[in-house]
N, C-alpha and C positions, 0 to 999 in steps of 0.2 A: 820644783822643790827638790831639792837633797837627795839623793836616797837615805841619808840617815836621819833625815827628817820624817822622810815615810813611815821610816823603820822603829821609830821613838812612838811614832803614833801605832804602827800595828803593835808592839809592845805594851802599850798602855791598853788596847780591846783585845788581847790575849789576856792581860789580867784580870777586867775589867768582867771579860765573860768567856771562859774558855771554851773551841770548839770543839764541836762536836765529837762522838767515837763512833765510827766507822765500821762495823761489822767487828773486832778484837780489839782495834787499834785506835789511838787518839788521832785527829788529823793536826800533822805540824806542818805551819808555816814557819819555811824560810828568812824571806825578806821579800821585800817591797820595794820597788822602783816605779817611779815616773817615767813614763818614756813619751808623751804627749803633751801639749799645753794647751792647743786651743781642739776642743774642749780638754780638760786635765784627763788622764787617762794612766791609768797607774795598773801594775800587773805585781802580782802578787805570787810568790811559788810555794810549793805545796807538793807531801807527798803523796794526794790524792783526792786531786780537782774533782772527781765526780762527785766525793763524800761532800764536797759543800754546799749546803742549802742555800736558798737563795735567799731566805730569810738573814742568815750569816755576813753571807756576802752585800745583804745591804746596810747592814750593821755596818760592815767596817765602810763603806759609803760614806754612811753617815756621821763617824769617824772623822772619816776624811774632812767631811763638810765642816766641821764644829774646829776640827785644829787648823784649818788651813783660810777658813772663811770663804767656802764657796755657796754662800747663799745662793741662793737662783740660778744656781750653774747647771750645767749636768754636769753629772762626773760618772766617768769609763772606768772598771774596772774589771779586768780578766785576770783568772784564776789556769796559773798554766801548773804543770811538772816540771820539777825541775830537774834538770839534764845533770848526769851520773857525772862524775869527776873525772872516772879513771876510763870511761869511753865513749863511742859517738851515742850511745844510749841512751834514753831516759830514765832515771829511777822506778 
């Protein structure tokens, strides 16, 4: 898939059910990328991977499942940080 295919779908389960808040802070995702196919495997970035539930995270799974049509699949998804713009650092 696209990544702005991903990216249309985690926009629709952003809306759909916003995540979680984090100790002060909302958790924001990024964007979404595919970076595997067999099985589909997609990584998601985020200001703060621990904050997300695993409940969350099979949300947007299932997500995945419903727009993309992976019935009976499995589908991979990890939850990374994403890396600062202006150094070798992460956010």
């Amino acid at each position: 898939m696209p990544t702005h295919a991903a990216n249309v779908v985690l926009r629709e389960a952003l809306e759909r059910h916003q995540p979680p808040v984090v100790g002060t802070k909302r958790l924001k995702f990024y964007y979404m990328t595919q970076v595997a196919a067999r099985p589909p495997y997609f990584v998601a970035f985020v200001n703060n991977p621990q904050g997300v539930h695993f409940s969350y995270e099979r949300f947007l799974v299932n997500m995945l499942r419903e727009a993309f049509g992976f019935d009976g699949v499995p589908v991979r998804l990890s939850i990374r940080r994403r890396k600062s713009k202006y150094s070798d650092e992460e956010e």
